[in-house]
C-alpha positions as CSV (number, residue, x, y, z in Angstrom):
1,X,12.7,-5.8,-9.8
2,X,13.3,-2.6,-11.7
3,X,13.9,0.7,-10.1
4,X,13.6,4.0,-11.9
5,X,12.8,7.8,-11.0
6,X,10.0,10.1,-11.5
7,X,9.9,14.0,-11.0
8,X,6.6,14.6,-8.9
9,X,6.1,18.5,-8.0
10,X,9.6,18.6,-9.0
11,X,11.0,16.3,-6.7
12,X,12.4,12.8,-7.3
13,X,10.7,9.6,-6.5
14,X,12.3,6.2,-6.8
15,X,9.7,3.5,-8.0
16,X,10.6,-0.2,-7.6
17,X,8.7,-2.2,-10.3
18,X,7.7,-5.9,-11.2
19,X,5.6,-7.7,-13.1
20,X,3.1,-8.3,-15.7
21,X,-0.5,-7.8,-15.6
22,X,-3.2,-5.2,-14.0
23,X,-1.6,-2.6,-12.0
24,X,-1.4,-2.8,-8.2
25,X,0.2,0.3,-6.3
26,X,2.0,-0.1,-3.1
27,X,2.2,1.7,-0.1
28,X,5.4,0.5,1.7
29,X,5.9,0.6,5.5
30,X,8.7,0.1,7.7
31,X,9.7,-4.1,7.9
32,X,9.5,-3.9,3.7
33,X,10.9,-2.8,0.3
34,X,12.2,0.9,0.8
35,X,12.2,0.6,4.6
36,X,13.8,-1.9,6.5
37,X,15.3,-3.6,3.2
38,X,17.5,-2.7,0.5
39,X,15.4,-4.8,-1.9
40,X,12.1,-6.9,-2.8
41,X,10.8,-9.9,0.0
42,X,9.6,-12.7,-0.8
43,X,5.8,-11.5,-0.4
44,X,6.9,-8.6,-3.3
45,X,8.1,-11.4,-6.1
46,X,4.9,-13.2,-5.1
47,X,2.8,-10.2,-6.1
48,X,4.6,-9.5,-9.2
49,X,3.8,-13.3,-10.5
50,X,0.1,-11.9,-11.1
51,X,0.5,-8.3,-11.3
52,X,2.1,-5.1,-12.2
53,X,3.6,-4.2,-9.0
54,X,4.7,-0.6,-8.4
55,X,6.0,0.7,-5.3
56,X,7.0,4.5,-4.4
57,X,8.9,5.3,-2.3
58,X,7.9,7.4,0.4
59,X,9.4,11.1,0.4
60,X,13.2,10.7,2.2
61,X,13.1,7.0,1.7
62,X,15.6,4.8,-0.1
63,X,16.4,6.7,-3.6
64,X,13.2,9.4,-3.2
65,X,14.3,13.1,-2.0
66,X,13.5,14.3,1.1
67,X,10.7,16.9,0.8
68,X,10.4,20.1,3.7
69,X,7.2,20.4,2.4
70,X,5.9,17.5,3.6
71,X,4.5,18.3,7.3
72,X,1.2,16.3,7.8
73,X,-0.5,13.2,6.4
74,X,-3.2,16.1,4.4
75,X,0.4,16.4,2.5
76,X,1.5,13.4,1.9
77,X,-1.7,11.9,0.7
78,X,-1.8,15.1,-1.6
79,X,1.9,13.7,-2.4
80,X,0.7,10.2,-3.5
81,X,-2.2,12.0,-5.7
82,X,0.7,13.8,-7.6
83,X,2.9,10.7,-7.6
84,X,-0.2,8.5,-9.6
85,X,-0.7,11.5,-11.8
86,X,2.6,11.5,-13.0
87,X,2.2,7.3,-13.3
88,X,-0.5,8.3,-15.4
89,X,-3.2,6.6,-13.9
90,X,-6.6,7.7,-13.3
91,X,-7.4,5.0,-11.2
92,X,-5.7,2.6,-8.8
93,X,-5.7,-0.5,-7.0
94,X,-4.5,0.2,-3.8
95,X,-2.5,-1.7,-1.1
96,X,-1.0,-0.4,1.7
97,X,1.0,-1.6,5.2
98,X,1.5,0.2,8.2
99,X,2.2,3.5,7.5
100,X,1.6,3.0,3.7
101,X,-1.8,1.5,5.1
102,X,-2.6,4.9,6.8
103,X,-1.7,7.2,3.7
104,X,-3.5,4.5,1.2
105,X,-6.8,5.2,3.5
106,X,-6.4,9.1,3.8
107,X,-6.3,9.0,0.3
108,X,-9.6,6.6,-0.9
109,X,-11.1,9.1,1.5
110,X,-10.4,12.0,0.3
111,X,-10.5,10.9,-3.5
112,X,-12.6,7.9,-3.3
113,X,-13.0,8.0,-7.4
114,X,-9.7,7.1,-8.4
115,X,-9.3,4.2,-5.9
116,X,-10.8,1.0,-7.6
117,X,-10.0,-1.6,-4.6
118,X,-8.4,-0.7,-1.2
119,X,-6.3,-2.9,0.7
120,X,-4.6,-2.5,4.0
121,X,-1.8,-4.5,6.4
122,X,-1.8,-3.7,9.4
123,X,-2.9,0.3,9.0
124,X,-2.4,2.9,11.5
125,X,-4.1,6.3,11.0
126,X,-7.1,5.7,13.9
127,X,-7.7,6.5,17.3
128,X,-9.1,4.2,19.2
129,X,-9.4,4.1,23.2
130,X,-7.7,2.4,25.4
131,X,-5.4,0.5,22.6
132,X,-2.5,3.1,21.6
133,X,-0.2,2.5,18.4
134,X,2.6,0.7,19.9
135,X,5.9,3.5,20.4
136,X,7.9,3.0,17.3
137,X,10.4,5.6,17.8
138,X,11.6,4.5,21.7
139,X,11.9,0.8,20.1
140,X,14.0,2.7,16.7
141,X,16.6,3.4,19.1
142,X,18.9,0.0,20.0
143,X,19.6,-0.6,23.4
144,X,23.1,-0.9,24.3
145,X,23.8,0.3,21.0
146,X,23.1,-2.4,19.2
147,X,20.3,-4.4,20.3
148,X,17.0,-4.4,18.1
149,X,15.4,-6.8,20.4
150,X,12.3,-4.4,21.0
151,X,11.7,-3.4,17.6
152,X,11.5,-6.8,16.7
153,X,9.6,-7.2,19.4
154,X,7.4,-4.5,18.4
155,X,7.2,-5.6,14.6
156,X,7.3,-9.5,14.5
157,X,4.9,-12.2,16.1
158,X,8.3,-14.2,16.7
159,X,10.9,-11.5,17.4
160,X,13.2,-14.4,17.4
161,X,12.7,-16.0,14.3
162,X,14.5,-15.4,11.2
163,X,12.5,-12.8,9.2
164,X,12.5,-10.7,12.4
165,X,16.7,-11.1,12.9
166,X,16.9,-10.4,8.6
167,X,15.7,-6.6,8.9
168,X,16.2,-5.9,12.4
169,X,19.6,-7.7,12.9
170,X,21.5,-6.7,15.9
171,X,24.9,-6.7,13.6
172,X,25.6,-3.4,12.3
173,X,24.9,-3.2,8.4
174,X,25.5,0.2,6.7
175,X,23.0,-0.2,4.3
176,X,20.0,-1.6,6.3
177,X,20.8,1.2,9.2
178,X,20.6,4.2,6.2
179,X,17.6,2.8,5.2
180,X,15.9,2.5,8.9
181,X,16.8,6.4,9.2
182,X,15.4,7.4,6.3
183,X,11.6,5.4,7.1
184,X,11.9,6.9,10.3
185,X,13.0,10.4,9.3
186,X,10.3,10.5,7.0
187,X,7.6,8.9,9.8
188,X,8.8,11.4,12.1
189,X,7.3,14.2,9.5
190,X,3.7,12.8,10.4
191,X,4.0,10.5,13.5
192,X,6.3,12.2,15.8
193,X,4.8,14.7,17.3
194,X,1.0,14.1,18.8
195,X,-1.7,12.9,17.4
196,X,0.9,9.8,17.0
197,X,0.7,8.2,14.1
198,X,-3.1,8.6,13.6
199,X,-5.7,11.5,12.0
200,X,-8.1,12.4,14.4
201,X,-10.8,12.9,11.7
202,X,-9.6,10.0,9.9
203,X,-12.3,7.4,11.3
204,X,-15.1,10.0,11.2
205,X,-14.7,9.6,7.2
206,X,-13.5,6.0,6.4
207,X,-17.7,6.4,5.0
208,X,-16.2,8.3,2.1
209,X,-15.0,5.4,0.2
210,X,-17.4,2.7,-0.3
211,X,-15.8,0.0,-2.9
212,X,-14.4,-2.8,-2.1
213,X,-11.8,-2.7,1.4
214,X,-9.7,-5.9,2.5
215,X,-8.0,-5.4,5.8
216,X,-5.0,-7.5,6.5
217,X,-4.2,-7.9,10.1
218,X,-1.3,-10.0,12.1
219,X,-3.0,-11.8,14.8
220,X,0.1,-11.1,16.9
221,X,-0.1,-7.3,16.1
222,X,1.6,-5.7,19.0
223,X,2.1,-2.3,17.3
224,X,-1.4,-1.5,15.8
225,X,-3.8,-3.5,17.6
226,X,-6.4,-5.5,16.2
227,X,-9.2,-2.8,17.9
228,X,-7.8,-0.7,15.4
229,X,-8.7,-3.4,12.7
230,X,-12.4,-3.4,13.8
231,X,-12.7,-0.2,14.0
232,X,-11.4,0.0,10.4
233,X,-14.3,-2.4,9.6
234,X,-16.9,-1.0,11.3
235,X,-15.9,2.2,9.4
236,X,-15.9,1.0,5.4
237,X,-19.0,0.3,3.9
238,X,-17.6,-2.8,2.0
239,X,-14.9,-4.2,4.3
240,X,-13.7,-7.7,4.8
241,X,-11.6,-8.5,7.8
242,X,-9.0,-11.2,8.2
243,X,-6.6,-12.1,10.6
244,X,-2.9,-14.2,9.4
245,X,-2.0,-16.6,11.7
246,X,1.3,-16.3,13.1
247,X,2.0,-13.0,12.5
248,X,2.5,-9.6,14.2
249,X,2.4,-6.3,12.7
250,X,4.4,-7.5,9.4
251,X,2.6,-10.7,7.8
252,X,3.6,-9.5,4.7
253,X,7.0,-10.6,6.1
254,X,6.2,-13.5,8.4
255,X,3.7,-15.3,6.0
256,X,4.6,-13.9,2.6
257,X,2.4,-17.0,0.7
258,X,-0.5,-16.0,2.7
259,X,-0.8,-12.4,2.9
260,X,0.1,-12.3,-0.9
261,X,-2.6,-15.3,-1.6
262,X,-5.0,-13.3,0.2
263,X,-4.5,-9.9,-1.6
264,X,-4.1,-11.9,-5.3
265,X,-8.0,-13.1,-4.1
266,X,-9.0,-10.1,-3.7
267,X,-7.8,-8.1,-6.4
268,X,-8.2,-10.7,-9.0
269,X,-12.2,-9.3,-9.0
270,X,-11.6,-5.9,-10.2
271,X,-9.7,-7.3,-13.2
272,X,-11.6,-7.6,-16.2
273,X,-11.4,-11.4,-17.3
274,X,-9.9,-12.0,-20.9
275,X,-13.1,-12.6,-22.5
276,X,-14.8,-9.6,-21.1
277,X,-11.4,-7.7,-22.8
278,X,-11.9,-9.1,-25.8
279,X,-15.3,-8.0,-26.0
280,X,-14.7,-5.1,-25.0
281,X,-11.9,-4.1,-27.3
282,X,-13.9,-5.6,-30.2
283,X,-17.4,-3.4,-29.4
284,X,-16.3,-0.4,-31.2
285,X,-15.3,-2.8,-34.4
286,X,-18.7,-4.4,-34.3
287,X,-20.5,-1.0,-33.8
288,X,-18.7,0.6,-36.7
289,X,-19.7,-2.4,-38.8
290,X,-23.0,-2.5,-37.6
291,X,-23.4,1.2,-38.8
292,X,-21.5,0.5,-42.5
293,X,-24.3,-2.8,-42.8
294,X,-26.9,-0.3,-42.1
295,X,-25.7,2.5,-44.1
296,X,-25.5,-0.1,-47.3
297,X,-29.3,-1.1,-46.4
298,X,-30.8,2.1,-46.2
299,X,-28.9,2.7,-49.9
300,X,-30.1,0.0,-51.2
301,X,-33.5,0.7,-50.3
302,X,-33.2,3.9,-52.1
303,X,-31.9,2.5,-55.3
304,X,-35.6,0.2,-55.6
């Protein structure tokens, strides 16, 4: 995976990129690339085998600069608007977990025309009643010092099992811990102080954006719970629901081959097959010709 920077509104953001093929934008959260690791998982290389994979990072995480500007999710999906203008894009297919899922949503709502496909994993951003976003910032603090049990906990179906103990290890690692304090330094900027983690207006406008919506849930999900999924459903015009067995709040994590099996389905619609390219990049060569054949006719004509 390559990493570069941009300047967006004259700040720096890092973008990790891999990949051949149609463009696919992603929204990172916390167990992932520019959160809780230094580098691309498993479920990232498995994108990048069928598309162009390109993944900001968030303002104050891993390599991008921290931005005192940045004070609500109204910024930051303003933020993300800048950041695929200076990509050059006009419009996006969009994936986004956690976190990333919540920003990935404010934005198709509030610029529904420049998001193509929408795709979320595990997405915060709602309020629903009596099912509150799990408390990510007690669990960000160890106990004892040391011990990410709860986070894990919080995170992971099995908070025991190996992916779980890989970002949220109990050992001290320099790297991983900068990393962790940058996500949640940057979360605290729009999560931290009530609402928590969510946009009171956000469900009254999920009708906004009406293309096509996967949503991506853990079946384990013990930080965003899966009333927050249905609600997400019952929300979109054009959204499909599924749950990934064995899985908490990160399947992208936890089942890599399925979550990125799922999202390669899904996004494989909206790109144009080769045919369909081919025609469509010879149409203007067979209109101009058409118009030369014509042209000759009609001169022709006038020489009888």
């Amino acid at each position: 995976m390559q990493s570069r920077k941009i300047k967006v509104a004259g700040h720096d953001v890092e973008i990790a990129e891999a990949g051949k093929g149609a463009p696919l934008l992603y929204l990172h959260g916390f167990a992932d690339l520019h959160g809780a690791s230094t580098g691309p998982l498993p479920f990232h290389d498995a994108l990048a085998q069928s598309f162009r994979l390109i993944a900001p990072a968030h303002p104050c995480c891993a390599g991008s600069e921290e931005d005192e500007d940045i004070e609500t999710i109204d910024d930051l999906a303003f933020r993300i608007i800048e950041t695929i203008d200076a990509l050059g894009f006009d419009r996006v297919d969009l994936v986004g977990t956690c976190v990333g899922g919540w920003i990935a949503a404010e934005l198709a709502v509030r610029h529904p025309e420049r998001v193509n496909r929408l795709a979320l994993i595990g997405a915060s951003g709602l309020f629903v009643s009596g099912a509150p976003i799990g408390d990510m910032f007690m669990e960000a603090q160890p106990r004892e010092g040391t011990d990410f049990s709860g986070m894990r906990r919080l995170l992971f179906a099995d908070a025991a099992g190996s992916a779980a103990n890989m970002l949220f290890p109990d050992q001290r690692d320099a790297a991983q811990e900068l990393n962790r304090y940058k996500t949640m330094r940057f979360a605290s900027r729009i999560g931290f102080n009530p609402p928590y983690f969510y946009d009171p207006k956000l469900r009254q406008r999920l009708y906004r954006y009406a293309g096509p919506t996967l949503l991506l849930w853990g079946e384990a999900d013990r930080m965003v719970p899966r009333a927050h999924a249905e609600a997400y459903k019952a929300g979109f015009a054009k959204a499909k629901l599924r749950f990934i067995a064995a899985a908490g709040h990160s399947p992208q994590v936890e089942q890599p081959a399925k979550t990125a099996a799922a999202l390669k389905a899904f996004f494989a619609r909206s790109a144009p097959s080769k045919v369909a390219a081919k025609r469509k990049a010879a149409a203007p060569k067979k209109a101009a010709a058409a118009r030369r054949a014509k042209k000759a006719a009609k001169k022709k004509r006038g020489r009888r």
